[in-house]
N, CA and C atoms as an extended XYZ file, in Angstrom:
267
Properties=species:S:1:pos:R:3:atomname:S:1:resname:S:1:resid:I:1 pbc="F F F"
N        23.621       58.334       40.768 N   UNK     1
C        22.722       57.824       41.792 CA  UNK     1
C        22.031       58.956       42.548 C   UNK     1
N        22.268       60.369       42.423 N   UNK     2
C        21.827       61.652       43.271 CA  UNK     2
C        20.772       61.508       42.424 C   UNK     2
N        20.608       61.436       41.372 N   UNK     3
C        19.628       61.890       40.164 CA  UNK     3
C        18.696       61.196       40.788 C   UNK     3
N        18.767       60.300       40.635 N   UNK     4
C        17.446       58.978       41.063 CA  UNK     4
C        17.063       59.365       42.569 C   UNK     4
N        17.547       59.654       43.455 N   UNK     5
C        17.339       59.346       44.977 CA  UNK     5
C        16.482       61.355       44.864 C   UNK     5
N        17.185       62.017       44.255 N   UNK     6
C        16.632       63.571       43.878 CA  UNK     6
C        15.123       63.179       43.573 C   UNK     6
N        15.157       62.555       42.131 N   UNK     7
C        13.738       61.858       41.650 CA  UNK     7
C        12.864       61.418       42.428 C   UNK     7
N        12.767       60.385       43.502 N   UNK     8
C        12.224       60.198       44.269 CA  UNK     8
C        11.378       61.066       45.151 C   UNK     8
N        12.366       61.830       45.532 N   UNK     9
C        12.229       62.885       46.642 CA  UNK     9
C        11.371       64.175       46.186 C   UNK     9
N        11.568       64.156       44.934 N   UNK    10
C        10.950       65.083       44.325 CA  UNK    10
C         9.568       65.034       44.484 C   UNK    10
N         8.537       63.710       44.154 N   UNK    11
C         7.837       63.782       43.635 CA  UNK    11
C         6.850       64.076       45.057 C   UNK    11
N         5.548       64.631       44.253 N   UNK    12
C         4.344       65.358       45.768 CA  UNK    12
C         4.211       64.176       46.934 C   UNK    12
N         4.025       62.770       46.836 N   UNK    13
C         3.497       62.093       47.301 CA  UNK    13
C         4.691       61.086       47.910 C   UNK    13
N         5.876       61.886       48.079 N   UNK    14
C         7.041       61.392       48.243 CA  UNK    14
C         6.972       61.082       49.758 C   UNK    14
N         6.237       61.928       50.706 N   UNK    15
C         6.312       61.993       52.114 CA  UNK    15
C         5.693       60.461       52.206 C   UNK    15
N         5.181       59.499       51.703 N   UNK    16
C         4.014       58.312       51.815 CA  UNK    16
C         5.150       56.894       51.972 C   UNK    16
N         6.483       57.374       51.355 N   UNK    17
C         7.643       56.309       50.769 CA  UNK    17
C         8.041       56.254       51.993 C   UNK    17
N         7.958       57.894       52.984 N   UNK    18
C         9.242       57.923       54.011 CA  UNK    18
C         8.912       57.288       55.154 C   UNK    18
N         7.414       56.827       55.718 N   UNK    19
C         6.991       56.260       56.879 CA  UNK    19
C         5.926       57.676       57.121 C   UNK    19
N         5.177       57.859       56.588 N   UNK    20
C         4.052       58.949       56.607 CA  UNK    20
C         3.325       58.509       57.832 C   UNK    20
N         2.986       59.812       58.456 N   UNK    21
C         1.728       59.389       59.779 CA  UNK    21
C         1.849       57.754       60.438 C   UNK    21
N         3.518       57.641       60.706 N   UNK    22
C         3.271       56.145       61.628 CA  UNK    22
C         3.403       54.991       60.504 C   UNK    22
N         3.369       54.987       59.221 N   UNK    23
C         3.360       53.861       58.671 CA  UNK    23
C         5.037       53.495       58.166 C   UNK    23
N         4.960       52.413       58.189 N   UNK    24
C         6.734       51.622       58.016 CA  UNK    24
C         6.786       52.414       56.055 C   UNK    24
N         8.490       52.923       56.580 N   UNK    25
C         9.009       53.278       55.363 CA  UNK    25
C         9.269       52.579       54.308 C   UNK    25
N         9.220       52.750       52.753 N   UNK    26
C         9.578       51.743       51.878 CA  UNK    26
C        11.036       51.384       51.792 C   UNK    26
N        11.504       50.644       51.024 N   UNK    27
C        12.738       50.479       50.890 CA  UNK    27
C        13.210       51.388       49.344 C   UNK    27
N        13.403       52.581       49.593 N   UNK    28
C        13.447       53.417       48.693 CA  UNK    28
C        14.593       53.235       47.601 C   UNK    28
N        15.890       52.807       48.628 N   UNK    29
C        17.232       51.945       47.623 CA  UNK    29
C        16.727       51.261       46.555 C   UNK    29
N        15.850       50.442       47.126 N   UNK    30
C        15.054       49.815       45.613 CA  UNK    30
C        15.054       50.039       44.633 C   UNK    30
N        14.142       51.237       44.958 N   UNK    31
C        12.984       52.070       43.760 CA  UNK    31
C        14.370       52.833       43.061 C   UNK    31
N        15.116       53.507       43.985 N   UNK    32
C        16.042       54.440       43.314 CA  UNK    32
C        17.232       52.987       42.669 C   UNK    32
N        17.505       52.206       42.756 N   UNK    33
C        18.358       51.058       42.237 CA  UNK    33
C        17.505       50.537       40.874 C   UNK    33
N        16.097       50.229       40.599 N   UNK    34
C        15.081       50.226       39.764 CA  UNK    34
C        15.208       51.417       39.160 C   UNK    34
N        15.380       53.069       39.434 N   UNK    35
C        15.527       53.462       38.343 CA  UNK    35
C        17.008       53.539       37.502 C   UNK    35
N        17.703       53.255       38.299 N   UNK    36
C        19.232       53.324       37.953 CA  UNK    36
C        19.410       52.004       36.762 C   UNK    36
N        18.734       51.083       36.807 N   UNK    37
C        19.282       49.735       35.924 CA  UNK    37
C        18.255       49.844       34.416 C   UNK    37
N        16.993       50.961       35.124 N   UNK    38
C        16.287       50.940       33.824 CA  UNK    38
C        16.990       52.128       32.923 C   UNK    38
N        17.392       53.517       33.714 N   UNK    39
C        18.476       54.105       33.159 CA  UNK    39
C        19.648       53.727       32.321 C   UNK    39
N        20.629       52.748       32.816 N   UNK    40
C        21.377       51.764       32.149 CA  UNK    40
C        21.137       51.382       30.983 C   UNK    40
N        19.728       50.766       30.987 N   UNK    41
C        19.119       49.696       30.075 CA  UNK    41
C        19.307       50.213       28.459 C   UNK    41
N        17.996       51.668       28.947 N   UNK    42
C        17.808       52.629       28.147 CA  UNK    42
C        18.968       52.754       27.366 C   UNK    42
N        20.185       53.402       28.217 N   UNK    43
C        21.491       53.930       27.754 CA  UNK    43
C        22.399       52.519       26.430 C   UNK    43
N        22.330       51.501       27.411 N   UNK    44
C        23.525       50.485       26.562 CA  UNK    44
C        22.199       49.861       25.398 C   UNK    44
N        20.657       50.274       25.363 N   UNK    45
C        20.779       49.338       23.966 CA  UNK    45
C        19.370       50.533       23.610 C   UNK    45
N        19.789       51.365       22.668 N   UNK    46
C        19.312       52.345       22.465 CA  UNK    46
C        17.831       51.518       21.531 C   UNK    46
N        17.755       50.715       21.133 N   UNK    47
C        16.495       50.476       20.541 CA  UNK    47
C        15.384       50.484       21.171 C   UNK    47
N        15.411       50.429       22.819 N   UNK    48
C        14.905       50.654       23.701 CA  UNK    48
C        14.043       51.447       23.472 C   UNK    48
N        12.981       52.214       23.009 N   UNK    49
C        12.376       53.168       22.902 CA  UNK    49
C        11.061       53.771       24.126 C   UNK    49
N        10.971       52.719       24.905 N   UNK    50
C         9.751       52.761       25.796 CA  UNK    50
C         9.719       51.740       26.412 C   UNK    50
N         9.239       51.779       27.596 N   UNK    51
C         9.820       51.220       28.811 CA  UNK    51
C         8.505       51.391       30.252 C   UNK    51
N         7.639       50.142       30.248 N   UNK    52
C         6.222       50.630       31.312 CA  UNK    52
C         6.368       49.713       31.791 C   UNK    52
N         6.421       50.358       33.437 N   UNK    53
C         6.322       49.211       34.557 CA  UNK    53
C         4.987       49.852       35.127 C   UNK    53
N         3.992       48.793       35.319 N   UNK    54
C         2.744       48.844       35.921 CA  UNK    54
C         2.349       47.600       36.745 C   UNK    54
N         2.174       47.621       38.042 N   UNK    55
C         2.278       48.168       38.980 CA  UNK    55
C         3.709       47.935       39.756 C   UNK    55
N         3.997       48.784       40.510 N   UNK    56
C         5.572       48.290       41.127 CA  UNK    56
C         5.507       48.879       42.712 C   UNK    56
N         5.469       47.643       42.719 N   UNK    57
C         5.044       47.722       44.716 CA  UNK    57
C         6.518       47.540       45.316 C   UNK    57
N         6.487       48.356       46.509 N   UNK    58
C         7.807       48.802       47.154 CA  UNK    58
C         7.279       48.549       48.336 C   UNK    58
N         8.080       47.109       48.679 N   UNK    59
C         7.601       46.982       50.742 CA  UNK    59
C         9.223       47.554       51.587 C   UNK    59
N         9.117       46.972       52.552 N   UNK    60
C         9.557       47.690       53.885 CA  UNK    60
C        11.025       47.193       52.663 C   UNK    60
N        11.379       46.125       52.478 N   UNK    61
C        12.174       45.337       51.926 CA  UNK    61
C        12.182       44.911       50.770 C   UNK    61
N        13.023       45.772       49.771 N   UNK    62
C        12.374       44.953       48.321 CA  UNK    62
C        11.210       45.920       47.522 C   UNK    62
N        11.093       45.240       46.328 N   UNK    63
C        10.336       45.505       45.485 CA  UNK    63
C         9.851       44.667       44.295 C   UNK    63
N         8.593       44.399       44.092 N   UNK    64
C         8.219       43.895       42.963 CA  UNK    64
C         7.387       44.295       41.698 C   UNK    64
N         8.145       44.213       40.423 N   UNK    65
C         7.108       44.658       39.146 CA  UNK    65
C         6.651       43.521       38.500 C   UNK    65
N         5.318       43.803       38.547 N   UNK    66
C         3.515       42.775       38.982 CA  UNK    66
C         4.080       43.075       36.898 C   UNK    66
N         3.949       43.820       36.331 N   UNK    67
C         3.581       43.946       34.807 CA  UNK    67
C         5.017       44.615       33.993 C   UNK    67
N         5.712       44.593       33.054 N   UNK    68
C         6.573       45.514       32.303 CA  UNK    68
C         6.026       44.939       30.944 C   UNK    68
N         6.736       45.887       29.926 N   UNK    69
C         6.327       46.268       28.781 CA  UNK    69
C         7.490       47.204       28.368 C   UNK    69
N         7.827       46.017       27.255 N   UNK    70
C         9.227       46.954       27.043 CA  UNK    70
C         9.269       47.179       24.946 C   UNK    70
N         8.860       48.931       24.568 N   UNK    71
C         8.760       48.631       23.189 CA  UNK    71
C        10.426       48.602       23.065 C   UNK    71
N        10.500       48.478       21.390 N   UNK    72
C        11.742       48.065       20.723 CA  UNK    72
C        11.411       48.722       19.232 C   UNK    72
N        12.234       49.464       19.021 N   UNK    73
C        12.238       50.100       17.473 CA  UNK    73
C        13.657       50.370       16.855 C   UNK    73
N        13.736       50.850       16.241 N   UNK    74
C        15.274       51.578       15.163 CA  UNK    74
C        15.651       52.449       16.508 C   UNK    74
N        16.661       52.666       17.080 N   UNK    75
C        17.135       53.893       17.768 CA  UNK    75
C        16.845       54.872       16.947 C   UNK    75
N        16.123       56.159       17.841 N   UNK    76
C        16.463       57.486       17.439 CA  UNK    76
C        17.572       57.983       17.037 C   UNK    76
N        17.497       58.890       16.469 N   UNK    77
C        19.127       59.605       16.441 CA  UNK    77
C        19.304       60.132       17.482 C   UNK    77
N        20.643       60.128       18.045 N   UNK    78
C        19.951       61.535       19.180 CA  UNK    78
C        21.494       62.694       18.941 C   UNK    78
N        21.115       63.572       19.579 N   UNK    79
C        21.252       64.992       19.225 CA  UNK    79
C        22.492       65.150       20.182 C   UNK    79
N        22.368       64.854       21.581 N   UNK    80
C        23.081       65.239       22.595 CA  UNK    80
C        24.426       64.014       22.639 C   UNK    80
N        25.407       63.872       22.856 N   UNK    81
C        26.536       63.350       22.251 CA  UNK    81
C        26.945       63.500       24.373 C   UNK    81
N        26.716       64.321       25.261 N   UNK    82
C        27.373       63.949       26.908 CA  UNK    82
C        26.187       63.105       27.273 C   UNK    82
N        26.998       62.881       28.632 N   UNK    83
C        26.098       62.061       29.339 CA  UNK    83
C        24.892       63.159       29.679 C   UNK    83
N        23.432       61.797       29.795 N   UNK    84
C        22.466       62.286       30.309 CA  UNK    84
C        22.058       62.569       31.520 C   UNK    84
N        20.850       63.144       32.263 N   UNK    85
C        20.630       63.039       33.477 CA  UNK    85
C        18.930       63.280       33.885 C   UNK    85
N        18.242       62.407       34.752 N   UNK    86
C        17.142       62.650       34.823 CA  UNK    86
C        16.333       64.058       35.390 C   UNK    86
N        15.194       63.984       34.771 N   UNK    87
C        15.065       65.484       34.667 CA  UNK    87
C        14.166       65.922       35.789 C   UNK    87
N        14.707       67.114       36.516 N   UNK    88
C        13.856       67.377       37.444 CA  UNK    88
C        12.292       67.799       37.322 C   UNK    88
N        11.657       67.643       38.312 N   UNK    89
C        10.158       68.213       38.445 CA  UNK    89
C         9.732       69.363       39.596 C   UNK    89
């Protein structure tokens, strides 16, 4: 869960989530709980190959994804055999 809440925080436009210049903060648990279950997802059914949420609005409370799009193929092989972790920017 550091990974995700790191992720967040990371990104340039991160100050806009926190209550920027007077405006009400998002509910960031959300967004970071949204990436944690799509993380999951990914992990327990590897055919998963691609994964687009467009648009995903984050209010004071909550969150909603307006569009997803989820491809499905053969799992990759994959190479790395430990657990993963999202990658910094």
């Amino acid at each position: 869960d550091r990974d995700a809440a790191a992720l967040i925080r990371s990104i340039r436009t991160a100050p806009l989530l926190f209550g920027w210049r007077g405006s009400d903060p998002v509910d960031t648990r959300a967004l970071e709980e949204l990436l944690l279950r799509l993380s999951r997802l990914v992990d327990d059914h590897p055919e998963v190959v691609g994964v687009s949420l467009e648009p995903v609005v984050v209010a004071t409370e909550g969150l909603s994804v307006l569009s997803a799009t989820v491809r499905v193929a053969h799992p990759p092989a994959r190479s790395d055999l430990g657990p993963r972790t999202l990658p910094s920017y």
